[in-house]
N, C-alpha and C positions, 0 to 999 in steps of 0.2 A: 654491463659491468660499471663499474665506479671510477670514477678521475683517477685513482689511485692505483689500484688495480691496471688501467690502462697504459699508465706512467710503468709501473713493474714491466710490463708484458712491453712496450716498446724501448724502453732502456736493456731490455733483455735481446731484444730481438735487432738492435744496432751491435750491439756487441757480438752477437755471431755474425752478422753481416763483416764486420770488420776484419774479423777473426784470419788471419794468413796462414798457411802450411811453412812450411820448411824452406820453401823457395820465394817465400814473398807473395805467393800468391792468395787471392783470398779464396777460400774453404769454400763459401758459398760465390760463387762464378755470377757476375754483374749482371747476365740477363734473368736471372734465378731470384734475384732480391726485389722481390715484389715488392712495392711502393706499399706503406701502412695507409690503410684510411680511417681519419678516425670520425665518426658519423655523432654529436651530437648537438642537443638545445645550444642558444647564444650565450656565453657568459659565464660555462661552468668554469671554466680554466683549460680550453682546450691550449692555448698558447702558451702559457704560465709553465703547462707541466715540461714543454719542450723547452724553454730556459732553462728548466732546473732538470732536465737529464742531460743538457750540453754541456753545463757545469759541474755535473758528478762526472761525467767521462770525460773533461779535459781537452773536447772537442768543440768543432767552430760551430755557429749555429745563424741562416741566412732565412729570414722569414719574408713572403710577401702573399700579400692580398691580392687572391687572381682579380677580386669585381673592380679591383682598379687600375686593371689591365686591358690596351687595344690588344690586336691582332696584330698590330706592328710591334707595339712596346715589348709583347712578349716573345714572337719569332725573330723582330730583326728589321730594317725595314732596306725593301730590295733594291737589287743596282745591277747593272749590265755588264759583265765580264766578256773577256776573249776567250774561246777555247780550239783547239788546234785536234779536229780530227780527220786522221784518213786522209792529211795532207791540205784539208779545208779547213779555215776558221767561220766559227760560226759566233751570234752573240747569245751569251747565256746567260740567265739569269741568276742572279743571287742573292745571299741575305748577308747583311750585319750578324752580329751575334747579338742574339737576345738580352734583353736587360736582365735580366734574370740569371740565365748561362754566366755574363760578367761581374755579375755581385761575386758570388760563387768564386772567380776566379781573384776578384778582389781584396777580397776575404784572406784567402789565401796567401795573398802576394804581402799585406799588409800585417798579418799575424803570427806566418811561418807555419800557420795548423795547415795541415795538407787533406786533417778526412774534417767531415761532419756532418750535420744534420740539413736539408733542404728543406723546410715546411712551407708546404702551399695551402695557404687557408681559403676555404669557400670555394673550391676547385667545381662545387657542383651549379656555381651560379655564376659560371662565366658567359660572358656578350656570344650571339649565334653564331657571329663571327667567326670566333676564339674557341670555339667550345669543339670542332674537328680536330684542330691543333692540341687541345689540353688532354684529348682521347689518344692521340697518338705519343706523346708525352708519358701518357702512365702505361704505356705500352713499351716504349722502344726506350724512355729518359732520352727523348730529343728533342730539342722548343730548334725549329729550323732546323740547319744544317747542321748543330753543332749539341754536341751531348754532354751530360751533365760528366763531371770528369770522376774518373775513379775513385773512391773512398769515401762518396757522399753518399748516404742513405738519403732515400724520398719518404716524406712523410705529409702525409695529404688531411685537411679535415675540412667539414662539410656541416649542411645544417639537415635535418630531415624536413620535407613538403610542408609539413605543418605547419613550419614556423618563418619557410619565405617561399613567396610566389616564383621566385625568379630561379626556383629547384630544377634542373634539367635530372631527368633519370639516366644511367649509365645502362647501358649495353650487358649482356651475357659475357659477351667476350672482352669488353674492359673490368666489368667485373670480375672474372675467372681469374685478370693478372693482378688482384689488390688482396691485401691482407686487411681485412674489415674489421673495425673493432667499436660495436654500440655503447654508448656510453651516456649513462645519467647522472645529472646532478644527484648528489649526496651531502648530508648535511655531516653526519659525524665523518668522512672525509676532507670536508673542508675547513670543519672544527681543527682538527690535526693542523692543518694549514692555517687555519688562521692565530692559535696559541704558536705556532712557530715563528710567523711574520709580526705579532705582538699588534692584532689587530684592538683595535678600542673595545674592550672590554664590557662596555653597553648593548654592544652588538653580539655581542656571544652571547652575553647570558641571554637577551632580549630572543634569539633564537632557539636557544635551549627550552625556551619555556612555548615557543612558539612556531617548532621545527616545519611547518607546514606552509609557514610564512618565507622559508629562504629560500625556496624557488617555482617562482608561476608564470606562467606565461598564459593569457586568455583571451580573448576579443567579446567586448562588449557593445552594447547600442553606444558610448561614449570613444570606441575605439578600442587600442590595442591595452591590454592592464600587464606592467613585465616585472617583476622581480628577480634578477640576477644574481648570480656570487661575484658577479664584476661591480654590480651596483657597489653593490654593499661595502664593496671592499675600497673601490672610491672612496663612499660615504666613510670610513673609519679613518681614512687620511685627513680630511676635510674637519669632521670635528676635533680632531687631534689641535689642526691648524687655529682654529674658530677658538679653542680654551684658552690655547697659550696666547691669542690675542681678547681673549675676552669679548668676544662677542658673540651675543645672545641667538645661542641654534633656535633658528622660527622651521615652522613645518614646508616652507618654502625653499630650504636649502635641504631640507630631508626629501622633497619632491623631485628634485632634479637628479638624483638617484634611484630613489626606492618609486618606480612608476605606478603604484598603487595607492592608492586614497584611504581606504580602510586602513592598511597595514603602515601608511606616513604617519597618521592621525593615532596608529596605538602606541607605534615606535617614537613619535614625539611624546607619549602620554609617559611612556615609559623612561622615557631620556632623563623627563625634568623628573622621575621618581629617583632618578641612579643619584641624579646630582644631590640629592634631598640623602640620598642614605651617607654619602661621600662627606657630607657635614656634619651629619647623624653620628657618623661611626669614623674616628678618628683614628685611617690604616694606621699610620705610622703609631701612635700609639699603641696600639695592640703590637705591632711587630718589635715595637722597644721593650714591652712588657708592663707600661704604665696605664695602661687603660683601665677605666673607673669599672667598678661594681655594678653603677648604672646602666652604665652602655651594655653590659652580659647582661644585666637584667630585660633591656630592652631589645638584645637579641635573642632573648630563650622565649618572651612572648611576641615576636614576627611573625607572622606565616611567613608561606612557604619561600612567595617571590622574592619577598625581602630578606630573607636567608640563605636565596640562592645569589643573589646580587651583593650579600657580603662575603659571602664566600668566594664567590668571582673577584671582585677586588681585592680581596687579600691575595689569593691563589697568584692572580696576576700580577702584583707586586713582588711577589717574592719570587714567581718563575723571573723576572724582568730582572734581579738583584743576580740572582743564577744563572742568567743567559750571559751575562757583561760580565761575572766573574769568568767564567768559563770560556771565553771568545780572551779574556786576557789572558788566561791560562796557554791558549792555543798559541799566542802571541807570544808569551814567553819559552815556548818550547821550540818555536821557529828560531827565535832571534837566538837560540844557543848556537845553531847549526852556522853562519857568519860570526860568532865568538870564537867557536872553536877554531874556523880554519885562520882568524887573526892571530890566535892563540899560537898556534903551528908555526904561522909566518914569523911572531916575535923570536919564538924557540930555534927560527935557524939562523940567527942572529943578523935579521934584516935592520936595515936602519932604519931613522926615525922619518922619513920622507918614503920609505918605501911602503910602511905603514900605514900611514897616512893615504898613500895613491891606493890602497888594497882598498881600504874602507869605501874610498870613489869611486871603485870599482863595482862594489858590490850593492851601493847605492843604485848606482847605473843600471848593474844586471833585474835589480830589484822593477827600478824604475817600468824597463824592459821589459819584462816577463809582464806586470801588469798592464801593459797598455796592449802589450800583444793578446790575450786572455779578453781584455774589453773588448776589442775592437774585433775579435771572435764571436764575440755574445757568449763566451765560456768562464765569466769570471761572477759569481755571486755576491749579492752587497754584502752579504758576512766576509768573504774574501776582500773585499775592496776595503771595508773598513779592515780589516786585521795587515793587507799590504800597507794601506798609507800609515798605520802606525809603525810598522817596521822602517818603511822612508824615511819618515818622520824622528825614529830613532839614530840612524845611518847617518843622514844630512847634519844632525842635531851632534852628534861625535865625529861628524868631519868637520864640521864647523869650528867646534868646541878644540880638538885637536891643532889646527891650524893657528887657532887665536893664541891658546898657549906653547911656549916654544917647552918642550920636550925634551931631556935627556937621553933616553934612548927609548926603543920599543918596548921596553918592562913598561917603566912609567907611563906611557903612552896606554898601553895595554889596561894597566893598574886602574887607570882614570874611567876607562872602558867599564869596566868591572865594575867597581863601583857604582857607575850609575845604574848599570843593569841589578846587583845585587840592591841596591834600592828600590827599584822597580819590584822585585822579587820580596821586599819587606812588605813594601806595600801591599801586593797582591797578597800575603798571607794575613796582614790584619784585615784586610777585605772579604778573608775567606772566616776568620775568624766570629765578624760581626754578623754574616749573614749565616753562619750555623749557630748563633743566639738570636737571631730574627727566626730563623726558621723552628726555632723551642718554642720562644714566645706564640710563634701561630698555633701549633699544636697545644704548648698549654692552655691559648685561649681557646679553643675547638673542643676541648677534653672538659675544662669547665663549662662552660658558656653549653655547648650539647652534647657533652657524654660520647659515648662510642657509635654514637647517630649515624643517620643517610651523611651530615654534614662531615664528620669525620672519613665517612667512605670515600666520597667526593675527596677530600685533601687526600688521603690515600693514592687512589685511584690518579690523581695529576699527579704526585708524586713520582709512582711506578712509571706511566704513559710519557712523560713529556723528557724527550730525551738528554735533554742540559740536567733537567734536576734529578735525575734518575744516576747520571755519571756524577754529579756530583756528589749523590748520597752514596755512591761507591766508593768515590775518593776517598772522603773526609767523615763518611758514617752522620748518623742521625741515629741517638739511643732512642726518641719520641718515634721516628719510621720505624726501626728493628720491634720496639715491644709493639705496638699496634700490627703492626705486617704480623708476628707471632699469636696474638688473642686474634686476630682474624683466622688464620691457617686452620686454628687449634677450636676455633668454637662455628667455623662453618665451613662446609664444603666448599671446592673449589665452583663447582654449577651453581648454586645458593650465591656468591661471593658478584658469580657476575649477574644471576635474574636479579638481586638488588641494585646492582649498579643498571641494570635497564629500568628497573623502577624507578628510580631516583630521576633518571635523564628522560623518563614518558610521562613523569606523573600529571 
């Protein structure tokens, strides 16, 4: 199955785990919730997808690497007890708690989440040691004396033989207690993912045209040759960092990523072409709507790659305008919910200090809720940016309030208002200019190639990518409704997507 696919089926299957009857109890009974295994190559995003289901379910999430685990670190390391039987004490032996078992409880202690997620990575390449222990673990969830506590799911991943020497094979019977789940790299999977994270845009299309290239792994007479979707996705931070400082990406800094020679040496070939079209074709200009005659004329005769790499740059500029309206948007519909109940407080005719204390109050809860959420590993960098702007709001009207002395809680209130109804202006001429950006793309798409593969492609991101898809629900798009309508109307829905597979194999 697919990263993706495997993310559903385990976010699915914590949730029933979870799930309590009428007494508290949970539905599926602790010894019954078989540890997930999930079996794939290095680098797809086995880890990645457990972040982002601990963050849709609001739950804590505790990761560790067993191969960098003793026998001690992970059971405990023993000590000599008294114990008192049949009227004779004898010395027993015992364990600490596992480093592992005290994360788990730490977590806890420190966040107020009381269930979540355990992931043990690389469980199948534990020390000989450690490797009885790690079998009686996904047996019973015990590391030593001490069990994993109530309301944590186990979730295990692994590499298969092929791709590390150091593979112990499991048993019949540890296998029969796991819920196994094979997983392959995927490239329009991680496309999804990568238009969502607003990966470098070089690297997308560079893959689109070269899907074969986004994940190898081989052993040569030179050694091991790896291409990752962890490389890669390095690599897109890295030349993000390298532009805004200006300095010239050499095939050297593409190496330390992408471990493959052939595929460094096309994706360097390719880089300096993206940079060459980026000068070529002036986004912002086409998005304003002042783009020359020449420039459509010199994109109706490109081929292909150079038509796919302007259409990626545009696509990606304006999904980017739509992700940050809409992450505002979200921001605005939060920060009503601490308006309103100020709002309340004014209305029961609280004073001007009481007002005032409400706002530090709800700073604080704010503040609160997000460190607890981090410190869970259940908070999203979308989350963290849309809290600190709320903070950022809060502190910024307690501040504001304090400094000016107040007549009562109306004006206090009123001041409130106003800046937020500002904020609210804003966002609406914000939403304004990027529904005349998003014409201008389509006017220039409709001239420049007609109802083309290149038109399909804008389509197709349109519908798919889910910021731009709400927003053209919001606030409508007459260039998407007539085009989404001449497609409907002059091809099948089967026809609509074999072309859009053309378009993405060609």
């Amino acid at each position: 199955m697919t990263i993706k696919e495997a993310k559903n089926y385990i976010k699915d299957s914590v949730k029933l785990y979870l799930k309590k009857d009428e007494e508290g109890e949970y539905r599926i009974p602790v010894v019954r919730q078989r540890p997930i295994f999930l079996l794939g190559a290095p680098g797809i995003g086995k880890t990645a997808i457990m972040e982002q289901i601990a963050q849709e379910l609001g739950i804590a999430l505790v990761s560790y690497s067993m191969t960098h685990h003793t026998r001690q670190s992970a059971l405990g390391l023993p000590f000599i007890t008294h114990r008192e039987y049949a009227g004779k004490t004898y010395d027993v032996s015992e364990y600490t708690m596992s480093e592992i078992i005290a994360s788990v409880y730490e977590v806890m202690e420190e966040s107020g989440i009381r269930e979540g997620i355990l992931f043990l990575d690389e469980i199948n390449c534990v020390s000989e040691t450690l490797a009885p222990s790690m079998l009686q673990f996904l047996q019973y969830k015990v590391f030593g004396r001490h069990q994993v506590p109530e309301g944590w799911v186990i979730v295990t991943a692994g590499n298969p033989p092929e791709y590390n020497k150091s593979v112990r094979e499991f048993d019949v019977v540890t296998l029969d207690r796991l819920k196994i789940l094979e997983v392959e790299a995927d490239f329009a999977t991680w496309k999804e993912y990568a238009k969502e994270r607003g990966l470098h845009t070089a690297i997308v299309n560079f893959l689109d045209l070269k899907k074969d290239d986004f994940y190898e792994i081989e052993t040569t007479v030179k050694g091991k040759n790896y291409i990752t979707a962890r490389g890669w996705e390095d690599l897109s931070k890295m030349l993000e960092l390298y532009e805004e400082e200006q300095i010239p990406v050499e095939e050297s800094l593409i190496g330390q990523y992408i471990r493959n020679e052939r595929v460094v040496k096309e994706f360097g070939a390719y880089y300096d072409l993206y940079q060459k079209y980026k000068n070529d074709y002036k986004v912002e200009e086409i998005l304003s709507g002042t783009v020359s005659e020449q420039a459509k004329d010199k994109a109706r005769k490109a081929d292909f790659d150079e038509r796919l790499s302007l259409m990626g740059m545009l696509i990606d500029k304006i999904q980017q305008d739509i992700r940050e309206n809409m992450q505002t948007s979200e921001l605005l519909r939060e920060l009503m919910n601490p308006l309103k109940a100020l709002k309340a407080k004014m209305e029961s005719g609280c004073s001007v200090p009481e007002f005032v204390q409400l706002v530090e109050k709800q700073t604080q809860a704010r503040q609160t809720s997000m460190e607890s959420l981090a410190k869970a590993g259940a908070l999203s960098a979308r989350d963290k940016k849309k809290n600190r702007a709320m903070l950022r709001f809060l502190a910024e009207a307690e501040r504001m309030l304090r400094m000016q002395d107040q007549e009562s809680a109306e004006t206090a209130f009123a001041l409130l208002k106003e800046r937020f109804d500002g904020q609210v202006a804003d966002y609406k001429k914000d939403t304004g200019r990027i529904r005349e950006r998003l014409h201008c793309l389509f006017a220039f798409v409709e001239d420049t190639f007609g109802s083309g593969n290149e038109m399909l492609l804008l389509m197709t991101e349109c519908t798919v990518q889910p910021d731009c898809a709400k927003f053209i629900a919001a606030y409508g798009c007459e260039d998407y409704q007539r085009h989404n309508e001449e497609l409907m109307l002059t091809e099948r829905g089967d026809d609509i997507l074999k072309r859009i597979d053309a378009l993405m194999t060609f």
